[in-house]
N, C-alpha and C positions, 0 to 999 in steps of 0.2 A: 364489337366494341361494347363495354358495360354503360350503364348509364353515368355513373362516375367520371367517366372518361368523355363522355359528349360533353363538347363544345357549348357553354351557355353565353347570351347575350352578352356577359361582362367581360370573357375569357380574351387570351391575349394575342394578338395577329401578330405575327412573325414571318419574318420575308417580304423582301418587295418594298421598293423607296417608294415608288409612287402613290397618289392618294386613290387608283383603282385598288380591288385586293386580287389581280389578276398573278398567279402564282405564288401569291401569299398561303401562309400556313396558320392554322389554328393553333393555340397550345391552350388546348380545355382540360377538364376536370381536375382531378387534385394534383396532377404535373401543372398544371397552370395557374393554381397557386401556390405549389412551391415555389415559381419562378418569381411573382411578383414579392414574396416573402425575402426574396434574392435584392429586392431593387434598392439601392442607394435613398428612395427617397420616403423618409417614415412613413406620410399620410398611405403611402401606397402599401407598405409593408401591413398597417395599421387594416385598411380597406379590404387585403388578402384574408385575415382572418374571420374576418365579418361572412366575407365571400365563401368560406371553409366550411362553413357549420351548414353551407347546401349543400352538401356530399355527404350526408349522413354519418353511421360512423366512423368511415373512413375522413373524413372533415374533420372529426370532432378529434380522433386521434389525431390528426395534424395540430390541433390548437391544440389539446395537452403535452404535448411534444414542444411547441412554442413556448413552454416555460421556460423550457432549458436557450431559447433560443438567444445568440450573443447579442443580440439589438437592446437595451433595456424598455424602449420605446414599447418592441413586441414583446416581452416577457410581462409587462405591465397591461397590456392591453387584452394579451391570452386568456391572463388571472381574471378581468374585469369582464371578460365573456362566459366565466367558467365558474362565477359565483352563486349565478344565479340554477346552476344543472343542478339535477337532483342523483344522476348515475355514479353508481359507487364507485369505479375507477378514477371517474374526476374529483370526487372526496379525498378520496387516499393521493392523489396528484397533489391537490391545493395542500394537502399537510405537509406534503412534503417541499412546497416551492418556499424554499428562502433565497430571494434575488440579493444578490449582493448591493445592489442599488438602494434598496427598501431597508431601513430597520424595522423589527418586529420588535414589539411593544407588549406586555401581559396588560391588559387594563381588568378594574370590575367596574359594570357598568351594575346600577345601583334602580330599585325599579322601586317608588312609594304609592301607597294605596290615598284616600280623599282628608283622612287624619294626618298625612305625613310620616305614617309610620311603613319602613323599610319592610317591603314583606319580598322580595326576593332580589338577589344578589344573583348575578353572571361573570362569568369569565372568559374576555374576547382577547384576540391578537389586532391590535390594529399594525397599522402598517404605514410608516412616514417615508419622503423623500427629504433628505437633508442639503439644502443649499448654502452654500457656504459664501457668506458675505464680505465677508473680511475682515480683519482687526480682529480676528477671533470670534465674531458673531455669526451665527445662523440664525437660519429659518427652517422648520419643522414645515412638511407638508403632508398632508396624510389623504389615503390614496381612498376616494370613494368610487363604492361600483355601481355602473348603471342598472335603472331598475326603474320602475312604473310607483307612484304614490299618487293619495288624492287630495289636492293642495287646495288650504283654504281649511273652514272651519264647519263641523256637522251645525243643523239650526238648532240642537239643542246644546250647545257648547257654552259654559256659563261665562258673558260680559265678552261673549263674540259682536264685533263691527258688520256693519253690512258689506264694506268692503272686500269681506273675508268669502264672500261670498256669488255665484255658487262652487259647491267642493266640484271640483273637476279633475279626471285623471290625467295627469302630465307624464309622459314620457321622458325622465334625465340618463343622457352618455357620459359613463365614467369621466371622471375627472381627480384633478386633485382639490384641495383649499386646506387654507391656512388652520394649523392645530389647535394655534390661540388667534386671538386678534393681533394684528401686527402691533409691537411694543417699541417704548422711547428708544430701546438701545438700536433696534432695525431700522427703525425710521431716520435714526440721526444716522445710520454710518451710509445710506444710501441719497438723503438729502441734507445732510451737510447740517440740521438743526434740528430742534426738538419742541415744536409752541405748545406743548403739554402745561397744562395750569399746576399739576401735583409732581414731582419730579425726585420723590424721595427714594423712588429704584428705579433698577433699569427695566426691572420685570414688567412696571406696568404696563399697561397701553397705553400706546398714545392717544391722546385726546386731541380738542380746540384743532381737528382735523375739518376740513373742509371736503366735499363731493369734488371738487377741482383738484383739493392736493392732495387727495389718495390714488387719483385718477393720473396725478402726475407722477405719484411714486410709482405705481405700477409702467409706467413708460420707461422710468429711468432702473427699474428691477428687469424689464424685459432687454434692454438696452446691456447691462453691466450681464448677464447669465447668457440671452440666446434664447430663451426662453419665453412664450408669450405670456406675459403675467398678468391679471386682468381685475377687477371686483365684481364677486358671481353674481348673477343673475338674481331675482326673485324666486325663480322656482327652484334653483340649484339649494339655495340659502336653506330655503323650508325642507327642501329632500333630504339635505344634511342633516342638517339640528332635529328632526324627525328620527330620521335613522333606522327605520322599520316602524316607527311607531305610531299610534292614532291620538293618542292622548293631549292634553292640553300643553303637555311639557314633556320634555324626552325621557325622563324622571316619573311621568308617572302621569296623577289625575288633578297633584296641586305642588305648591313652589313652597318651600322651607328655608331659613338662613343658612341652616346646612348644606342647602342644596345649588345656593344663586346667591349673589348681592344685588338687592333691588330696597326698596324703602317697605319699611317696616310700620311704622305708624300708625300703631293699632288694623290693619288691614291685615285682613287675611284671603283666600282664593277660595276655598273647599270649606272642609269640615277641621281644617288645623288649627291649634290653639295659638289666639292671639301671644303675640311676642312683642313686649318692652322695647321701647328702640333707648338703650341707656345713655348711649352714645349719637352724636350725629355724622350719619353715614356717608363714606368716604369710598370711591376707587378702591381696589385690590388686583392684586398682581397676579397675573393671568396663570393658571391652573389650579388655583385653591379650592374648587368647587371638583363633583365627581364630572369623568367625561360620559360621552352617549358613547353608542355600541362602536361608531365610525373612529371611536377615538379621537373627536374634539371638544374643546372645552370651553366653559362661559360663552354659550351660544344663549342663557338666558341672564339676561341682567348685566350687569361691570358697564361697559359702555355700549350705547348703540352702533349699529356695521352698518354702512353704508353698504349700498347696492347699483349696481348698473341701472336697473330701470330706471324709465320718468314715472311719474306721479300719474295712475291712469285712475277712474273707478273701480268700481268689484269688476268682479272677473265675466261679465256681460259685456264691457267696452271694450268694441273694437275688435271683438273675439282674444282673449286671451291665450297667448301661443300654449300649446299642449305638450311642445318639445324639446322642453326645458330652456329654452331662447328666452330674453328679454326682449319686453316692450321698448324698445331703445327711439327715442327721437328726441326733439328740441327742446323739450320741456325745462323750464326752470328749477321746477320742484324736481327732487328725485326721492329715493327708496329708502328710508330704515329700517332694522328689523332686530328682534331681540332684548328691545328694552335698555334699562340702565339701571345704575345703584340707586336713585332717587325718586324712581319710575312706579309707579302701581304693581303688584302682583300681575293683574289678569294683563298690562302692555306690556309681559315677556314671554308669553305663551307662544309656541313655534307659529301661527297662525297669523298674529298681529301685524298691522302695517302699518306704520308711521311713514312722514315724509317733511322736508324741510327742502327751501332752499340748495341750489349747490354750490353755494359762494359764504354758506355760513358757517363760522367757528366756535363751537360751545365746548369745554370742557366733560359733556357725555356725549360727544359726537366722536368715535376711531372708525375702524373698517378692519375685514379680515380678507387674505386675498383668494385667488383660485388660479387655476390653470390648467388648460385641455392636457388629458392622457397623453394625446400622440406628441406633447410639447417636452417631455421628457425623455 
């Protein structure tokens, strides 16, 4: 028998009701995760292909084969194992995998040098789930792939918190999260209202959102879909809005009006040339700025997004989970991140950590949501 085919710790016993494994049969190697790739229940389908990539190439051809696979759960979770290979059959796979589930997207993500001046331009595919709300509304999900970042801020980062600190590598499992922040028109058709202060489109965000009632939206979005919908974590947030990158903004090494709405006010981050605030600066409707490579957008500045964590210190308290989990407990305070129109340059930097009450409602307070791979 090859190695392939030995039986490993995880593989699947078959035969025999009793809780001895007395006549029981083994169904190891890559026959034994096709079988669980067979099972009715995602997380397990989901757990198979994890399990695949120990079987060497015979594994890994099983998970490029799982694109085409009819689950979308595993077509979605194949991709997010297969992003990270560097072998050229799985290139030529990933170009080819358009799920029917997923719209493909052309974006340019847009890279600035400490002047704010655009010195390269790219060309990405991302890739949304489209939820469909009702009354003609959706929600845009776009689908991020796991991967390892070092969250948190280097000690020469300019008008870095101590909070931010120390930079640690974290471990995030694919998931999805919200394209924009969730906006008045999503908000009102799944809770029935809209306490948005500015209300002159539907595009905006919703604002004068509470830690409680985005936490309640998400209950009543997992409720009406099936789907566990959540507000991501701390380290999810940062891995997102990062997006491969080290820089102080996803953008680059400093923040431009072009690039974020955040407050202007003779302030500037870098070496960019101060800009006039002519006007006094107001909310804008979510995609106006360019997106990061993930394909999501005003992850700096418009309104602040609440987060699942509580409110802990830097990243020395308590030991800071490494595995993209939240520090989740009783706390009153909880998480923001990403700044606002009104906010300082350097409080929208992917790094920063803000925190408020969770029972408070300001007009720059919204949220964007998330939700596990396998929930798709």
């Amino acid at each position: 028998m090859s190695d392939n085919q030995q039986p490993r710790e995880y593989d699947v016993v078959l035969g025999g009701q009793s809780q001895s494994l007395e006549g029981a049969a083994v169904l190891g190697g890559i026959e034994g995760v096709k079988f669980r790739l067979s099972n009715p229940d995602s997380k397990v389908r989901v757990a198979a292909l994890y399990q695949a990539l120990n079987y060497g190439e015979q594994g890994l051809d099983l998970v490029i084969h799982s694109l085409q696979h009819e689950s979308p759960q595993v077509q979605i979770q194949a991709y997010s194992l297969l992003t990270s290979r560097t072998e050229l059959k799985v290139k030529q796979a990933l170009l080819k995998f358009n799920p029917k589930i997923l719209k493909l997207e052309p974006i340019e993500v847009v890279t600035v040098n400490s002047y704010g001046d655009i010195i390269q331009r790219q060309q990405h595919l991302a890739k949304y789930f489209i939820e469909d709300l009702g009354n003609g509304v959706t929600l845009e999900m776009a689908a991020i792939p796991g991967g390892n970042f070092m969250m948190g801020s280097p000690e020469n980062e300019k008008s870095r918190c101590d909070n931010e600190s120390p930079q640690h590598k974290v471990t995030v499992p694919s998931f999805f999260m919200g394209k924009y922040p969730v906006t008045q028109e999503q908000y009102q058709v799944i809770m029935g209202n809209n306490p948005s202060s500015r209300r002159f489109s539907n595009n905006l965000p919703v604002e004068c959102v509470s830690w409680d009632d985005a936490v309640e939206f998400c209950q009543k979005l997992s409720q009406k879909t099936g789907k566990n919908y959540r507000l991501p974590h701390e380290a999810e947030w940062e891995y997102a809005c990062r997006s491969g990158t080290t820089t102080p903004f996803y953008f680059g090494e400093t923040i431009t009006p072009e690039l974020a709405n955040y407050t202007l006010s003779f302030l500037t981050y870098a070496d960019e040339p101060i800009v006039k605030q002519e006007k006094s600066q107001s909310i804008e409707e979510v995609g106006t700025f360019p997106p990061n490579a993930f394909g999501l957008y005003d992850m700096h500045g418009n309104v602040w997004e609440w987060c699942q964590d509580d409110c802990n210190g830097n990243y020395n308290y308590i030991n800071a989970p490494i595995d993209g989990s939240g520090w989740i407990g009783q706390s009153i305070d909880k998480r923001l991140r990403g700044g606002s129109y009104n906010i300082y340059p350097s409080h929208c930097r992917s790094a920063f950590r803000a925190l408020h009450r969770h029972n408070v409602r300001y007009p720059v307070l919204g949220f964007r949501i998330v939700a596990d791979s396998f929930s798709f």
